[in-house]
C-alpha positions in Angstrom: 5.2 56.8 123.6 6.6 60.4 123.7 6.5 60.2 127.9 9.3 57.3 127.8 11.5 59.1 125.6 11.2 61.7 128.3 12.1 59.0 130.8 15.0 58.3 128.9 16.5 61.5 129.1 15.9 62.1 132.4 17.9 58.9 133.4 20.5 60.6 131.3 20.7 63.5 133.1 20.4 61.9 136.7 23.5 60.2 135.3 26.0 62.9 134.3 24.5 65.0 137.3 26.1 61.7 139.6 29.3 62.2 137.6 29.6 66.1 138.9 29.4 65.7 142.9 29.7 63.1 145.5 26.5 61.8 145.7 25.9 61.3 149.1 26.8 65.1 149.6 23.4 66.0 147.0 21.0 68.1 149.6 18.6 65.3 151.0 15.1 66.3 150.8 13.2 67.5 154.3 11.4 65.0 156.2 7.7 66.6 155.4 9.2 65.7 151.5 9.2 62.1 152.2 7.6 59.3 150.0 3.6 59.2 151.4 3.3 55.3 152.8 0.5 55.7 154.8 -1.9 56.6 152.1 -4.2 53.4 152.8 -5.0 54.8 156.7 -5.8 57.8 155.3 -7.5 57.0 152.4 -9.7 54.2 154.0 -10.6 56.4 157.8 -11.6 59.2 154.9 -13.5 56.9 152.7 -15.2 54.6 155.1 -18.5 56.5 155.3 -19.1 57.3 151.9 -21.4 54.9 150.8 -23.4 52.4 152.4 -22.0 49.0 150.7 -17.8 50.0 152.3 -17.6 47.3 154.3 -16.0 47.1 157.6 -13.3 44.8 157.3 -10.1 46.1 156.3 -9.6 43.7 153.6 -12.7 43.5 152.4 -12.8 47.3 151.8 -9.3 47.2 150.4 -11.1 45.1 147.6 -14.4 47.1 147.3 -12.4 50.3 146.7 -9.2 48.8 144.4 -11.3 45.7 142.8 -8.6 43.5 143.7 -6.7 42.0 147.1 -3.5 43.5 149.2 -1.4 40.6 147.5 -2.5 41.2 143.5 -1.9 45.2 144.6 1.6 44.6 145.4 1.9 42.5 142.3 0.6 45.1 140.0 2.9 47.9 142.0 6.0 46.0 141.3 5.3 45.5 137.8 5.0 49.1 137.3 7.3 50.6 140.2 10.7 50.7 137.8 9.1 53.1 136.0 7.1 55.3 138.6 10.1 55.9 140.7 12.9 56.8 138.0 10.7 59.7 136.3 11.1 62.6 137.8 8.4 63.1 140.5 8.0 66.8 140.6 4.8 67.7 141.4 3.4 64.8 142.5 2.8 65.6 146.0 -0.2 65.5 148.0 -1.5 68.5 150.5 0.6 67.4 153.0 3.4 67.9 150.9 4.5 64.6 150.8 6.2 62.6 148.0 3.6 60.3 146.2 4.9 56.6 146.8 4.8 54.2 144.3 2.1 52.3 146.1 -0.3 55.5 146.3 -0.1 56.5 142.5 -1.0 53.0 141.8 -4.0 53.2 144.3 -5.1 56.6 142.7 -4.8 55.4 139.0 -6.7 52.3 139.9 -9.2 53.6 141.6 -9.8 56.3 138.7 -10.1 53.3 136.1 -12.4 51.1 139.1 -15.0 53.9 139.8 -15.5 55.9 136.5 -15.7 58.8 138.9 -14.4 62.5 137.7 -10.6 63.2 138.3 -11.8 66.3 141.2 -13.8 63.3 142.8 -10.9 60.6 143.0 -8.3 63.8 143.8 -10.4 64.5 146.8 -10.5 61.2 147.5 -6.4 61.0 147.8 -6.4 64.3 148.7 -4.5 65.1 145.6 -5.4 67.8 142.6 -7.4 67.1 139.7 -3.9 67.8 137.4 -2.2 65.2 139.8 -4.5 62.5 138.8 -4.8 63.0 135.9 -0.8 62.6 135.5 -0.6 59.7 137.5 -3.1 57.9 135.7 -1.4 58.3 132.4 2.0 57.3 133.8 0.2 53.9 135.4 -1.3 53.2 131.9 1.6 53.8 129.9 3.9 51.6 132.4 1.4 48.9 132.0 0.7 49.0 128.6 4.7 48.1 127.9 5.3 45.9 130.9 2.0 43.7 131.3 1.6 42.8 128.0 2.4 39.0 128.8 -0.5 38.9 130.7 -2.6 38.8 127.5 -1.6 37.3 124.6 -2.4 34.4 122.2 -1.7 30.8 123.9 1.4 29.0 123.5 0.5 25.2 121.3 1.3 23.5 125.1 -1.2 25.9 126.4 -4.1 25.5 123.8 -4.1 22.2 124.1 -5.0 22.8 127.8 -7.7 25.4 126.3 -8.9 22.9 124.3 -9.4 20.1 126.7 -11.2 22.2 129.3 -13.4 23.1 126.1 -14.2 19.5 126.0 -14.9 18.6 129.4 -16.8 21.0 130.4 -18.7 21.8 127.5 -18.5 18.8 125.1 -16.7 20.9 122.1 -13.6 19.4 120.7 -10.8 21.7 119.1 -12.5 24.8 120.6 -10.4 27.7 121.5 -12.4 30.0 122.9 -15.2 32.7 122.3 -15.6 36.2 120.3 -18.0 39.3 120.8 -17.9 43.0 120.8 -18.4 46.0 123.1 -19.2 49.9 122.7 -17.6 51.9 124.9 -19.2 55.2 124.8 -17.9 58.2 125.2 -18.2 62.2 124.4 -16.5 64.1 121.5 -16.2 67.6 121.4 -17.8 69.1 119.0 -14.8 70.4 116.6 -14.0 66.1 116.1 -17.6 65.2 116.1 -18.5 62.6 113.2 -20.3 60.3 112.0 -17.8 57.7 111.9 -17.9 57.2 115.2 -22.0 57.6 115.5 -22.9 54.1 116.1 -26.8 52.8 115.3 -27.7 54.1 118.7 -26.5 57.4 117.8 -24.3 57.0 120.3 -20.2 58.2 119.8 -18.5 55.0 120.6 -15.4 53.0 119.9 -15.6 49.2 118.9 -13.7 46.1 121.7 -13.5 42.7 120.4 -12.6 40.2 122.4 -11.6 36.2 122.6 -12.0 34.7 126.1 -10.7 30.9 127.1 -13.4 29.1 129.4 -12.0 30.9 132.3 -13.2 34.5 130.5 -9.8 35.4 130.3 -9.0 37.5 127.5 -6.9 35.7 125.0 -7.0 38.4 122.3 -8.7 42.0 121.8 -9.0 44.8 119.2 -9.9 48.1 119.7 -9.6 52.0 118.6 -12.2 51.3 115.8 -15.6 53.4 116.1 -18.6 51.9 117.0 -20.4 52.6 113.6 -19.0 49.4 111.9 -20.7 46.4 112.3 -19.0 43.7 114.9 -18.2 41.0 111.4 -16.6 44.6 109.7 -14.7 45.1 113.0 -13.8 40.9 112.8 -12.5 41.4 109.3 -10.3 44.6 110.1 -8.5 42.6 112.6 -4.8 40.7 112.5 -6.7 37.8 114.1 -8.9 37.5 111.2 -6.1 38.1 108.8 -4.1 35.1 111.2 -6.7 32.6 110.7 -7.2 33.4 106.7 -3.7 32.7 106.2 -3.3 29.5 107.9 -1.3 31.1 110.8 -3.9 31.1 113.6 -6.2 27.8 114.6 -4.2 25.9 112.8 -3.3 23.1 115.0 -3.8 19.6 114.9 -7.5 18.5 114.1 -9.5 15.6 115.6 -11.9 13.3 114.3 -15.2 13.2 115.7 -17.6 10.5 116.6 -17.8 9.6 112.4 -14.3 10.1 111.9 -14.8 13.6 109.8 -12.3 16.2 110.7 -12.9 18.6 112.7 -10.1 21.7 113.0 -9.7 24.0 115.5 -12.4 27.2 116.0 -14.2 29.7 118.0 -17.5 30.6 118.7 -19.6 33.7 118.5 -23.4 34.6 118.0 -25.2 35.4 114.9 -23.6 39.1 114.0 -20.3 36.8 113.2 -20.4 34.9 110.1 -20.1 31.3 109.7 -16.7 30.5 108.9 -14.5 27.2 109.0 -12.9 28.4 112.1 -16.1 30.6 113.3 -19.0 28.5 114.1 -22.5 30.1 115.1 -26.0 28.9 115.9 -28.1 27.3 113.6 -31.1 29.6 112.9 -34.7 29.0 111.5 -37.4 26.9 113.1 -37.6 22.9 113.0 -34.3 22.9 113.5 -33.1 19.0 114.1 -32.3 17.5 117.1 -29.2 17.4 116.7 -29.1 21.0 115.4 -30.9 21.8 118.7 -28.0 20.1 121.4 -25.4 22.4 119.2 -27.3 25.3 119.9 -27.4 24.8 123.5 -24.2 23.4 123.8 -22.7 26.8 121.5 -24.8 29.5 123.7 -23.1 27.9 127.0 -19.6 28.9 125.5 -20.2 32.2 124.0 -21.8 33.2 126.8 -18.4 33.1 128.1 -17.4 36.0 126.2 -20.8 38.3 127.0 -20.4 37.2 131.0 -16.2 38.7 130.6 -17.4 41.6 128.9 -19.8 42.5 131.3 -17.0 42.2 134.4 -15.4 44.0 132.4 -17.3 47.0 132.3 -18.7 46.2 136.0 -15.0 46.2 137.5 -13.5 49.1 135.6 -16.4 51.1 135.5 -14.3 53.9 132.9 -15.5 51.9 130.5 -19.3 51.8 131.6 -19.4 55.0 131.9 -19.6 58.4 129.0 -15.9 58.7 128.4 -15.8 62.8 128.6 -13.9 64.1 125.8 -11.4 61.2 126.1 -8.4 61.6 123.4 -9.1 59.1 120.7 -5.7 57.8 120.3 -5.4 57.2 124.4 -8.6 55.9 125.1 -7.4 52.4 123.4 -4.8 52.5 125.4 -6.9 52.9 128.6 -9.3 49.8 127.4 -6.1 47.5 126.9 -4.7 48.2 130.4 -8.5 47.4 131.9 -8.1 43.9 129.9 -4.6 43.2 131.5 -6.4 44.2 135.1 -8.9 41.7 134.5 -6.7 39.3 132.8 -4.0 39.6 136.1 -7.6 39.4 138.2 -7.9 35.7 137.1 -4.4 34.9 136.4 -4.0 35.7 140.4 -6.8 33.8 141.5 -8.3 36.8 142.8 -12.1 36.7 143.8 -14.0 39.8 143.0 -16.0 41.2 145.5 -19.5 39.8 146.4 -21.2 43.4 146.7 -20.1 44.0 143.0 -23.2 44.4 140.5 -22.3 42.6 137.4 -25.0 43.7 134.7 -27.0 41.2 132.2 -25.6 42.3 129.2 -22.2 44.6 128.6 -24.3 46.7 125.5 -27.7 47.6 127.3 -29.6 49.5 124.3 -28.0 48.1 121.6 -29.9 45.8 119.2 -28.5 42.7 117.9 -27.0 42.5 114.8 -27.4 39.8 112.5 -24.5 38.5 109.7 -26.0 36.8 106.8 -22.7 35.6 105.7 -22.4 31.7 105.6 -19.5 29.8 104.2 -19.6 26.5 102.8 -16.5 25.0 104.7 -17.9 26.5 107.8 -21.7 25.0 107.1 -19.9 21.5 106.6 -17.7 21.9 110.0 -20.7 23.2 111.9 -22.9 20.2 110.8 -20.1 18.0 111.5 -19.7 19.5 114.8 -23.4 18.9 115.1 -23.9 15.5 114.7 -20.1 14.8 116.9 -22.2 16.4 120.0 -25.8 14.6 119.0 -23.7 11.0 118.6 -22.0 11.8 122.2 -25.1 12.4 124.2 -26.8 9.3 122.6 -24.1 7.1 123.2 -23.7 8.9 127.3 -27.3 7.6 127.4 
């Protein structure tokens, strides 16, 4: 976070600099210097040919180019305005040689992350350099990273238990806290870092995101900066949630009793390249399953599809991550995929509709074959057969 300590001495010099001269003698800066606050005029009379799904309504096209609505923009602007207007803003002008406002680096940085399109292409766009976007963008992720964090983090015990029910209700699983599964983001290495650590099974150079949604799709927890070569139950094992829930400190609350009064604690859910854990239950697999083996199946894909369906918004939305990430800096790029989480997470949290002309794939990993954990432990074989016969007992009893 080397750019904040800048920050920090900056502040300190604007400081002792006050303490010199009467401040309201300081040379004000000419009028053609002044903070750019039209940028959205410009932007959208530039931008409103260039492709044939920009819709016509202001609003509408506000949400087609951004991902998100006037209201959530100004959201996101002030969570991130503290720290855009108190570095120093040399440099960051545009050809008119205006001042970038706070509102128009945001616009530029999200609109980089929405698109997936080069930094010449979205600084043509603004009518900004490449360099210029390129600095903004950084600045926007960095200021998000520290400041939106509390838009994505593991549920309060009040909070679960409103997971939990919703689990329930709408899907029939008691104690459930949400859903797990994994995405590659590609991307391009130059050749000097090229290695087979990050080679995946595709041959493809990739880095690992593992994600828990809630049964809105909101991310409740990720992990990422691990390459794509590992398998998704290595990446599981790697991460602090794992290490959480092995030590009694995560999906540990209060367990119910289902239909024949077995216990049944809280879990998640994920598809077969997980392995069946007391707190991580997948499908059954085999043929003449039992009937009640067969309602848990259905009842399990309906949740984790949860997670597949978030990841593929994901990647849909902020189309960075769908796209080759050209010679990205390894120890950034995590940083980039966490801020696109918050976005989404601050998507839902705002009640914000996506746009309806917004092509939302099948599947976030097209290419990639399914992997298949053999793993099966004997608490979690007992929970998942419990669970079972709760949901088999329920719909005969409905009848």
């Amino acid at each position: 976070m080397a750019p904040l300590k800048k920050l920090k001495k900056a502040k300190r010099k604007l400081k002792d600099s006050s303490k010199c001269g009467n401040p309201s003698s300081a040379p004000k800066p000419p009028e053609s210097q002044q903070a750019d606050n039209d940028w959205w005029y410009s932007f959208w009379h530039k931008n409103s040919d260039s492709g044939p799904g920009v819709p016509l309504d202001e609003d509408e096209a506000f949400k087609y180019f951004f991902r998100v609505s006037k209201t959530t923009f100004e959201y996101i602007c002030s969570i991130v305005r503290q720290d855009l207007v108190s570095r120093p803003p040399s440099g960051l002008i545009n050809i008119e040689g205006r001042l970038l406002s706070v509102e128009k680096q945001v616009a530029i940085a999200m609109r980089r992350l929405a698109s997936g399109e080069a930094q010449v292409s979205v600084g043509g766009a603004f009518g900004v350099g490449q360099s210029t976007v390129s600095q903004v963008t950084w600045r926007f992720i960095e200021s998000m990273e520290e400041r939106a964090r509390h838009h994505l983090q593991w549920p309060e015990p009040e909070r679960m238990e409103q997971i939990k029910s919703k689990f329930e209700t709408i899907f029939g699983f008691p104690n459930c806290c949400g859903a797990i599964d994994a995405t590659h983001i590609i991307m391009t290495l130059p050749a000097v870092e090229s290695s087979h650590d990050w080679c995946d099974q595709e041959s493809n150079y990739s880095m690992f995101l593992q994600v828990i949604v809630d049964q809105e799709m909101r991310f409740l927890d990720i992990v990422t900066g691990w390459p794509g070569s590992m398998t998704m139950s290595r990446l599981l094992k790697c991460s602090g949630f794992y290490k959480l829930c092995e030590s009694g400190k995560r999906l540990n609350g209060p367990v119910k009793l289902s239909a024949e009064k077995a216990e049944i604690r809280e879990f998640i859910v994920g598809d077969s390249a997980y392995p069946l854990l007391p707190w991580l239950m997948i499908p059954y697999v085999g043929k003449g399953l039992s009937a009640s083996m067969a309602i848990f199946n259905e009842k399990h894909k309906t949740v984790n599809l949860l997670a597949t369906r978030a990841l593929s918004q994901l990647k849909a939305v902020w189309s960075i991550l769908s796209k080759v990430m050209w010679r990205p800096d390894k120890h950034k790029l995590p940083s980039i995929i966490l801020v696109c989480c918050l976005l989404h997470n601050i998507i839902i949290d705002s009640r914000d509709a996506l746009h309806p002309n917004l092509m939302l794939s099948d599947h976030h990993d097209t290419g990639y074959k399914e992997q298949n954990c053999q793993q099966i432990d004997s608490s979690g074989q007992a929970m998942r057969d419990t669970l079972s016969r709760h949901l088999h007992w329920s719909m005969v009893e409905t009848d």
